[in-house]
GUVO-604113 format. One record per atom (N, C-alpha, C): residue in three letters; x, y, z; atom name; residue number from 1. Coordinates in nm, 3 decimals, m for minus. Layout:
# residues N
+------+---------+---------+---------+------+-----+
! rest !       X !       Y !       Z ! atom !  nr !
+------+---------+---------+---------+------+-----+
!  Ala !       X !       Y !       Z !   CA ! NUM !
...
+------+---------+---------+---------+------+-----+
//
This chain:
# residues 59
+------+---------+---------+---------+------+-----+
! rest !       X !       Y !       Z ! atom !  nr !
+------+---------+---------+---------+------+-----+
!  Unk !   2.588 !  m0.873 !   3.460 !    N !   1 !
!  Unk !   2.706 !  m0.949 !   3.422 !   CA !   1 !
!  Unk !   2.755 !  m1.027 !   3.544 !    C !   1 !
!  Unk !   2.809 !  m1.155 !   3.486 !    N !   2 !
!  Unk !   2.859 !  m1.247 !   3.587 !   CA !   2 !
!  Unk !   2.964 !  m1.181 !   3.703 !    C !   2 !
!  Unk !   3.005 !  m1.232 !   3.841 !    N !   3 !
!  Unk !   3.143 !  m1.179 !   3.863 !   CA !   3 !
!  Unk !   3.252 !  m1.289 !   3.833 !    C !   3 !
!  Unk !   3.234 !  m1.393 !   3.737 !    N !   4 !
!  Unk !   3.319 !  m1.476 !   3.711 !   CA !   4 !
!  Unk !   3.396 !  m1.420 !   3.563 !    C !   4 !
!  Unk !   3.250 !  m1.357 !   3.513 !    N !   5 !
!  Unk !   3.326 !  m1.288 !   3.346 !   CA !   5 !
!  Unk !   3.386 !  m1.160 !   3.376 !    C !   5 !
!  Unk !   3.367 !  m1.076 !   3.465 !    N !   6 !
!  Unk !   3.422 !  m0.967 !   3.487 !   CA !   6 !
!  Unk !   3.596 !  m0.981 !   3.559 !    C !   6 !
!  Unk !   3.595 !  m1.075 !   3.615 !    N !   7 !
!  Unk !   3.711 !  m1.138 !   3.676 !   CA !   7 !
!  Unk !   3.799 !  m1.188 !   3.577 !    C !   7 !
!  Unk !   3.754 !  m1.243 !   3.467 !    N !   8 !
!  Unk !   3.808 !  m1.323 !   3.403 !   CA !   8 !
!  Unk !   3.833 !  m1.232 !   3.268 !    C !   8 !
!  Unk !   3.773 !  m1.149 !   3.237 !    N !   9 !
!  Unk !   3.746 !  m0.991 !   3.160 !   CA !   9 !
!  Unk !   3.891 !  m0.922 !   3.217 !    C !   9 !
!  Unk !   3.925 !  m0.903 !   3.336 !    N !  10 !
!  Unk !   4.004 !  m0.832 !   3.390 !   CA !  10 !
!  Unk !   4.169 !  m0.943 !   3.359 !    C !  10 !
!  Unk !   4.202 !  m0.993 !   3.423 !    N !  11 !
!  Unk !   4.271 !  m1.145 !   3.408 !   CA !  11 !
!  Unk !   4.336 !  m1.104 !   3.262 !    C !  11 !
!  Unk !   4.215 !  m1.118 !   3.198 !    N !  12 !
!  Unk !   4.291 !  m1.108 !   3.032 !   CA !  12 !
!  Unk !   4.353 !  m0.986 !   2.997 !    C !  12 !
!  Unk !   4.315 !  m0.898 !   3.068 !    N !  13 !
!  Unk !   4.362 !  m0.756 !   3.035 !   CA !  13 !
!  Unk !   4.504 !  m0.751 !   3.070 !    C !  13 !
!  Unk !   4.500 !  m0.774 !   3.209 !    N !  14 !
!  Unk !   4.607 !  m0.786 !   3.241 !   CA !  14 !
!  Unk !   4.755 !  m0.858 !   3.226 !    C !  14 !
!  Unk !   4.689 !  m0.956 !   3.147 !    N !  15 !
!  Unk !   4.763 !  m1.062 !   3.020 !   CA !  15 !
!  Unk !   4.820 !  m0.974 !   2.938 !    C !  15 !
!  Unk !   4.722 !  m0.985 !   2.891 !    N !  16 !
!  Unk !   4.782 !  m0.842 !   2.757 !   CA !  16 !
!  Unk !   4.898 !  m0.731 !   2.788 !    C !  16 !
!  Unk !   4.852 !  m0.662 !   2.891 !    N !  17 !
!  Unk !   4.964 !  m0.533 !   2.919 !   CA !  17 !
!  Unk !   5.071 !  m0.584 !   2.971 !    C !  17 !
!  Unk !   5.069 !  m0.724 !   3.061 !    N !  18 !
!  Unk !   5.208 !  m0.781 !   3.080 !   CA !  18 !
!  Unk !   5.268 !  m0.845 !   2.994 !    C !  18 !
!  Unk !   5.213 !  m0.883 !   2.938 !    N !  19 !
!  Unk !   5.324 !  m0.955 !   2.825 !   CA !  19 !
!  Unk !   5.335 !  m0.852 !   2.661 !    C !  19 !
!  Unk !   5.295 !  m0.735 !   2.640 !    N !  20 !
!  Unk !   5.297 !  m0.676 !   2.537 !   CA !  20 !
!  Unk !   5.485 !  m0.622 !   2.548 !    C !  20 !
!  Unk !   5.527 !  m0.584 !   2.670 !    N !  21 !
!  Unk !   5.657 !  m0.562 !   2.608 !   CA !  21 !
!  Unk !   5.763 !  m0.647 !   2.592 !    C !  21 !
!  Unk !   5.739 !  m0.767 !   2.634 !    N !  22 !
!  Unk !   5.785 !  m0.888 !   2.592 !   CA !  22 !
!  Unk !   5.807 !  m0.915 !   2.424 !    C !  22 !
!  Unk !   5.637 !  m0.928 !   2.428 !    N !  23 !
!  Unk !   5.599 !  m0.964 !   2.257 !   CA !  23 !
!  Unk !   5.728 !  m0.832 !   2.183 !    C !  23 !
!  Unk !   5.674 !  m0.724 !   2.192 !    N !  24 !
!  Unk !   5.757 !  m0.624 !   2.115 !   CA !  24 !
!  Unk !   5.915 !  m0.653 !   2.108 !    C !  24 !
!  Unk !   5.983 !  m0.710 !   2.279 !    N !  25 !
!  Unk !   6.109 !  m0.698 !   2.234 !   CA !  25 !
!  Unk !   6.125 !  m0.872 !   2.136 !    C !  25 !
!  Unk !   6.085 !  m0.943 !   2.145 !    N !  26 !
!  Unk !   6.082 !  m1.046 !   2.032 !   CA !  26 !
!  Unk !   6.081 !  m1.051 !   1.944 !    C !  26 !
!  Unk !   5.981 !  m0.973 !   1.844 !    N !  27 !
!  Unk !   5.957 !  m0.910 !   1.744 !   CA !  27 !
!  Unk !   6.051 !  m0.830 !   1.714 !    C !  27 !
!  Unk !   6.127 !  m0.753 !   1.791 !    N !  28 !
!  Unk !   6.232 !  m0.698 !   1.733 !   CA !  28 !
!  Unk !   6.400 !  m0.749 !   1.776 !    C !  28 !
!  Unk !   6.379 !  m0.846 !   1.858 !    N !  29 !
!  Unk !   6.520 !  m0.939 !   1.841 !   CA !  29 !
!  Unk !   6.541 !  m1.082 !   1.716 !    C !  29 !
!  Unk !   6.436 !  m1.074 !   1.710 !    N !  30 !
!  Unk !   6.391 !  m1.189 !   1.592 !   CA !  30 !
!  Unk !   6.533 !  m1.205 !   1.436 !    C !  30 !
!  Unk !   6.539 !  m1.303 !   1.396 !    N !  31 !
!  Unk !   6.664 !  m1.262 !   1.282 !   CA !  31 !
!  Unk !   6.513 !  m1.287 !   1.138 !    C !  31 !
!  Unk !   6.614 !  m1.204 !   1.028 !    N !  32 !
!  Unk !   6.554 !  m1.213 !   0.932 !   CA !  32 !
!  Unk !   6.537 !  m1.357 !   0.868 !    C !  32 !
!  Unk !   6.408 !  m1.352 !   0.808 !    N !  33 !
!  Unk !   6.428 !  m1.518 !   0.707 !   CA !  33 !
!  Unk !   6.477 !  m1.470 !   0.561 !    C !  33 !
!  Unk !   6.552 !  m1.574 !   0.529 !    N !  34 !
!  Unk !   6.640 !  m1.661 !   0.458 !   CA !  34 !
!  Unk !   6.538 !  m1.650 !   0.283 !    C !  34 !
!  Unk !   6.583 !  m1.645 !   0.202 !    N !  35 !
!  Unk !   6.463 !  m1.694 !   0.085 !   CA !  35 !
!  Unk !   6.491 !  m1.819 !   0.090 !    C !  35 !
!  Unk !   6.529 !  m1.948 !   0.107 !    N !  36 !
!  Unk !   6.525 !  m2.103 !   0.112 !   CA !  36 !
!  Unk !   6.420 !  m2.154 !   0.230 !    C !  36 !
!  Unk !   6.409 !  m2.084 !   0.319 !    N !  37 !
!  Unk !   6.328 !  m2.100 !   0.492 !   CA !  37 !
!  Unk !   6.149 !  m2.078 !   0.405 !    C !  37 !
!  Unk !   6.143 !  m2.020 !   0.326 !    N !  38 !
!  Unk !   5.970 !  m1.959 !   0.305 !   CA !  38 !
!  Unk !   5.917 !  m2.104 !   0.240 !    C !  38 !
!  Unk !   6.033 !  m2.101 !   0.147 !    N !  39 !
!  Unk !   5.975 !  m2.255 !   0.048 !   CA !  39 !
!  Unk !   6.003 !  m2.349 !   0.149 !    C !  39 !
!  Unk !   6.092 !  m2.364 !   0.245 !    N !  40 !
!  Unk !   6.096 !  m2.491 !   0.304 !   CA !  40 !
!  Unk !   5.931 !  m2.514 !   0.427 !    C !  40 !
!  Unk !   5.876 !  m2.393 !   0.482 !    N !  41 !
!  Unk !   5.795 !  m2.367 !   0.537 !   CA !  41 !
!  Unk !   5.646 !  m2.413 !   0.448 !    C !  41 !
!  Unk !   5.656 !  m2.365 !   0.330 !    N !  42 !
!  Unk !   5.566 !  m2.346 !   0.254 !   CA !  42 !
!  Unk !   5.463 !  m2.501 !   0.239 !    C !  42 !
!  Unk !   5.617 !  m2.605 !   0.212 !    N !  43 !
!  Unk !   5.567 !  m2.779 !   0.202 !   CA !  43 !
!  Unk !   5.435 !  m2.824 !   0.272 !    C !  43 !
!  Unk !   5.502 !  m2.791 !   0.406 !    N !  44 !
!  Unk !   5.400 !  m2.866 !   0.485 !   CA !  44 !
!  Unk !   5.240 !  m2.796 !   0.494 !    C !  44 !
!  Unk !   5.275 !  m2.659 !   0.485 !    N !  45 !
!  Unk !   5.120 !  m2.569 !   0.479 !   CA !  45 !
!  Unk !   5.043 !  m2.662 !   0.389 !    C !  45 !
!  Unk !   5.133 !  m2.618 !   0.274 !    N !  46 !
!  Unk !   5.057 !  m2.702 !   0.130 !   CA !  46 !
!  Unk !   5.004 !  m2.850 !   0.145 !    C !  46 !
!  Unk !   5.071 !  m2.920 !   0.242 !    N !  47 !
!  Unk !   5.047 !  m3.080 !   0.265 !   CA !  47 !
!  Unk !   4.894 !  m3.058 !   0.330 !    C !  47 !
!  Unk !   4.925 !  m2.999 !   0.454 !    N !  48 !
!  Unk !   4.786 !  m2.961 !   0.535 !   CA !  48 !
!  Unk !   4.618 !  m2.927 !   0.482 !    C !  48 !
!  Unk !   4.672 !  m2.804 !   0.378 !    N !  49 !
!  Unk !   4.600 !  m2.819 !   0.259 !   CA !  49 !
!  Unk !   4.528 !  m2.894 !   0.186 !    C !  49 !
!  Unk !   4.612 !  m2.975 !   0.135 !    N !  50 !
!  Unk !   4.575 !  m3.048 !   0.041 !   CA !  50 !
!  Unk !   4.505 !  m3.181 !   0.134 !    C !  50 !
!  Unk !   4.548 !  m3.189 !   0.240 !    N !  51 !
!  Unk !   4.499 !  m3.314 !   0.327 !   CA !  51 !
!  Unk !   4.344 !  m3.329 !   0.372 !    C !  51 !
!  Unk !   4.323 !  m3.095 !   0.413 !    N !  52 !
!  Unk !   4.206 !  m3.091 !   0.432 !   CA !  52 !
!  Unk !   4.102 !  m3.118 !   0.308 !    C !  52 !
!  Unk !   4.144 !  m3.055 !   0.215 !    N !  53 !
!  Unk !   4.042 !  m3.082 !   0.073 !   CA !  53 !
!  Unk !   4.009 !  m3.195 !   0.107 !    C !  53 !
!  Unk !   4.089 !  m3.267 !   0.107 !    N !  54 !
!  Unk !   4.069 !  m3.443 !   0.054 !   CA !  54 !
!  Unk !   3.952 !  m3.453 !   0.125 !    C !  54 !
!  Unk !   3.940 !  m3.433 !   0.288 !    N !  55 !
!  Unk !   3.857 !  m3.513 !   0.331 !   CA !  55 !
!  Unk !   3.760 !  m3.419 !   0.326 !    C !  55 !
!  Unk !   3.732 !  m3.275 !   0.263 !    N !  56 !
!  Unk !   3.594 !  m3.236 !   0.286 !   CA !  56 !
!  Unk !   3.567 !  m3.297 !   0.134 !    C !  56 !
!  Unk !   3.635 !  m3.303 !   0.047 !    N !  57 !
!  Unk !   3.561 !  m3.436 !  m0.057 !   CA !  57 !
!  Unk !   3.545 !  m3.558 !  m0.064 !    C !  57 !
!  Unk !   3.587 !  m3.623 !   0.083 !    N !  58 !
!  Unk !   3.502 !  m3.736 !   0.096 !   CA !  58 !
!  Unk !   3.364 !  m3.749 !   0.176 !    C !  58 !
!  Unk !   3.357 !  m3.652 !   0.212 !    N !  59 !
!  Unk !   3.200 !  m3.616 !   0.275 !   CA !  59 !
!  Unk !   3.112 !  m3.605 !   0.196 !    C !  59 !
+------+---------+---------+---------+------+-----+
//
Protein backbone atom coordinates (compact mmCIF):
# COMPACT_ATOMS: atom_id res chain seq x y z
CA UNK A 1 0.00 0.00 0.00
CA UNK A 2 0.83 3.51 -0.99
CA UNK A 3 2.16 5.97 1.90
CA UNK A 4 0.02 8.59 0.23
CA UNK A 5 -3.31 6.24 0.79
CA UNK A 6 -2.39 5.34 4.19
CA UNK A 7 -1.89 9.07 5.03
CA UNK A 8 -4.81 10.03 3.46
CA UNK A 9 -6.72 6.69 5.04
CA UNK A 10 -5.69 8.24 8.36
CA UNK A 11 -6.67 12.14 7.54
CA UNK A 12 -10.16 10.83 6.98
CA UNK A 13 -10.39 9.10 10.11
CA UNK A 14 -9.55 11.67 11.83
CA UNK A 15 -12.24 13.80 10.04
CA UNK A 16 -14.68 11.66 11.17
CA UNK A 17 -13.93 11.52 15.03
CA UNK A 18 -13.51 15.32 14.95
CA UNK A 19 -16.33 16.40 13.63
CA UNK A 20 -18.81 13.49 14.88
CA UNK A 21 -19.65 15.52 18.04
CA UNK A 22 -20.36 18.43 16.22
CA UNK A 23 -22.64 16.51 13.69
CA UNK A 24 -24.55 15.00 16.87
CA UNK A 25 -24.94 18.32 18.64
CA UNK A 26 -26.71 19.68 15.28
CA UNK A 27 -28.79 16.99 14.87
CA UNK A 28 -30.01 17.54 18.07
CA UNK A 29 -30.26 21.43 18.17
CA UNK A 30 -32.01 21.30 14.84
CA UNK A 31 -35.97 22.65 15.07
CA UNK A 32 -38.70 20.43 13.91
CA UNK A 33 -40.24 20.74 10.25
CA UNK A 34 -43.41 22.32 9.73
CA UNK A 35 -46.07 20.07 7.48
CA UNK A 36 -46.12 23.18 4.76
CA UNK A 37 -41.84 23.04 4.61
CA UNK A 38 -42.04 19.02 3.14
CA UNK A 39 -44.43 20.09 0.23
CA UNK A 40 -42.63 23.27 -0.24
CA UNK A 41 -39.24 21.14 -0.43
CA UNK A 42 -40.86 18.48 -2.32
CA UNK A 43 -41.39 21.07 -5.79
CA UNK A 44 -38.13 21.38 -6.71
CA UNK A 45 -36.99 17.51 -6.06
CA UNK A 46 -39.91 16.78 -8.35
CA UNK A 47 -38.68 19.55 -10.98
CA UNK A 48 -35.13 17.85 -10.89
CA UNK A 49 -36.84 14.75 -11.58
CA UNK A 50 -38.74 15.31 -14.04
CA UNK A 51 -35.86 17.41 -15.81
CA UNK A 52 -33.65 14.28 -15.52
CA UNK A 53 -36.24 11.90 -17.32
CA UNK A 54 -36.56 14.32 -20.00
CA UNK A 55 -33.16 14.19 -21.07
CA UNK A 56 -32.45 10.44 -20.57
CA UNK A 57 -35.46 10.35 -23.19
CA UNK A 58 -33.85 12.35 -25.45
CA UNK A 59 -30.95 10.06 -25.82
Amino acid sequence: MDWMKIGSALLLGAMIVFLWPRAKQIMKDTRKAEPGEWQSALLPILAVVGFVILLIMMV
